[in-house]
C-alpha positions in Angstrom: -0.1 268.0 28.4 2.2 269.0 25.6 3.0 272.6 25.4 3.9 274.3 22.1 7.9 273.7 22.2 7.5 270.1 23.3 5.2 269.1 19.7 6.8 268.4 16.7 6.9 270.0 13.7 4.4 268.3 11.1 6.1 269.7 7.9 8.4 267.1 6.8 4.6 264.8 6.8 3.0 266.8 4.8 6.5 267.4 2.3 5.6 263.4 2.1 1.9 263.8 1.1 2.4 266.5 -1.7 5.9 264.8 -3.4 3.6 261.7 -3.3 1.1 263.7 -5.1 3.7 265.3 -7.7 5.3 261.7 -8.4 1.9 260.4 -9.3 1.3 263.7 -11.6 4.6 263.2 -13.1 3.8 259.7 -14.1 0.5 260.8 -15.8 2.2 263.6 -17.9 4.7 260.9 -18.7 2.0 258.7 -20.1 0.4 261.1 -21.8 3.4 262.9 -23.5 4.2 258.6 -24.7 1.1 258.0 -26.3 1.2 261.4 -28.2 4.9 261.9 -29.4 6.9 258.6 -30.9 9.9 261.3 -29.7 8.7 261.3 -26.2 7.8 257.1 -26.3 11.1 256.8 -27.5 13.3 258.3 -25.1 11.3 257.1 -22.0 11.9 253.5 -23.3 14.8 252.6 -21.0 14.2 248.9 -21.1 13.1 247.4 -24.5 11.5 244.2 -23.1 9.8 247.0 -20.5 8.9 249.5 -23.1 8.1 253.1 -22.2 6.6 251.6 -19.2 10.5 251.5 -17.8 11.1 255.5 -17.9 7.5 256.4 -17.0 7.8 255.0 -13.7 11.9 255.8 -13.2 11.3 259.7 -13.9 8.5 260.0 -12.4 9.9 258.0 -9.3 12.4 260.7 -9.6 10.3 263.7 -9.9 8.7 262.3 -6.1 12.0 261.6 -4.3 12.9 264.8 -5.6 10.1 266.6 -4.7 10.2 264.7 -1.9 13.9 266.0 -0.9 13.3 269.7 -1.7 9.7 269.8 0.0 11.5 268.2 3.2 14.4 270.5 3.3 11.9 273.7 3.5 9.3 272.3 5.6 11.2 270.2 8.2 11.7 272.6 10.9 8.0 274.1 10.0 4.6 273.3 12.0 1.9 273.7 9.1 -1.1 274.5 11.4 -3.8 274.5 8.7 -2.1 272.1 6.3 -5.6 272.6 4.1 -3.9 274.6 0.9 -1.4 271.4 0.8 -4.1 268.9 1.4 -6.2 270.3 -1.7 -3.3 270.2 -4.0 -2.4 266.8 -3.6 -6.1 266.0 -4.0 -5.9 268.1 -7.5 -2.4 266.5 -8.7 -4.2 263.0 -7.5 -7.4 263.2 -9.7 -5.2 264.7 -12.4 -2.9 262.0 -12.4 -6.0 259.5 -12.0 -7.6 261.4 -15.3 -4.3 260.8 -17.0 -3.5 257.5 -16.9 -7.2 256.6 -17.5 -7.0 254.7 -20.8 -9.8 256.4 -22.7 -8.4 259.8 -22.2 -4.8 258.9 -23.0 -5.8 257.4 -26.1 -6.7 260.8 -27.3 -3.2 261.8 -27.9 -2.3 258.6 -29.8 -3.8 259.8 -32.8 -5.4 256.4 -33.6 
């Protein structure tokens, strides 16, 4: 039988859940700032064959790892013994991100 000093800590798993959570937020809010600002569809258009599509996926790719990286660094060394709070978040950023990439609600903010 494991005693308390012998587990380890579950933080850094959970830092994993809830970046994966932010990334696919991020890439909602991405899609949704493209379809309602030529500005913002412009500058996330990294690859012109690729579109908006391209910087969509890079930044919010980026907005995980780094999420990701920060999360890890805090709750490494941490046991998260009712990991509930962090659970229900990521649910919340999931169905958000869900909501936003979900055609007839993005084509709201097109303004067509």
């Amino acid at each position: 039988m494991e005693t308390q000093s012998e587990t380890t800590p579950n933080g850094g798993s959970w830092a994993a859940v809830l970046a994966a959570g932010i990334g696919c937020a991020a890439i909602g809010l991405f899609t949704d700032l493209a379809e309602g600002s030529k500005f913002f569809s412009a500058a996330l258009t990294l690859s012109k064959p690729v579109g908006n599509l391209s910087g969509k996926t890079t930044f919010g790719i980026a907005c995980w790892l780094i999420s990701w990286g920060v999360l890890h660094l805090r709750w490494s060394r941490r046991d998260l013994a009712s990991p509930g709070k962090v659970e229900a978040l990521t649910a919340a950023l999931l169905l958000l991100a869900m909501i936003a990439v979900f055609p007839p609600f993005f084509e709201l903010f097109s303004g067509g």
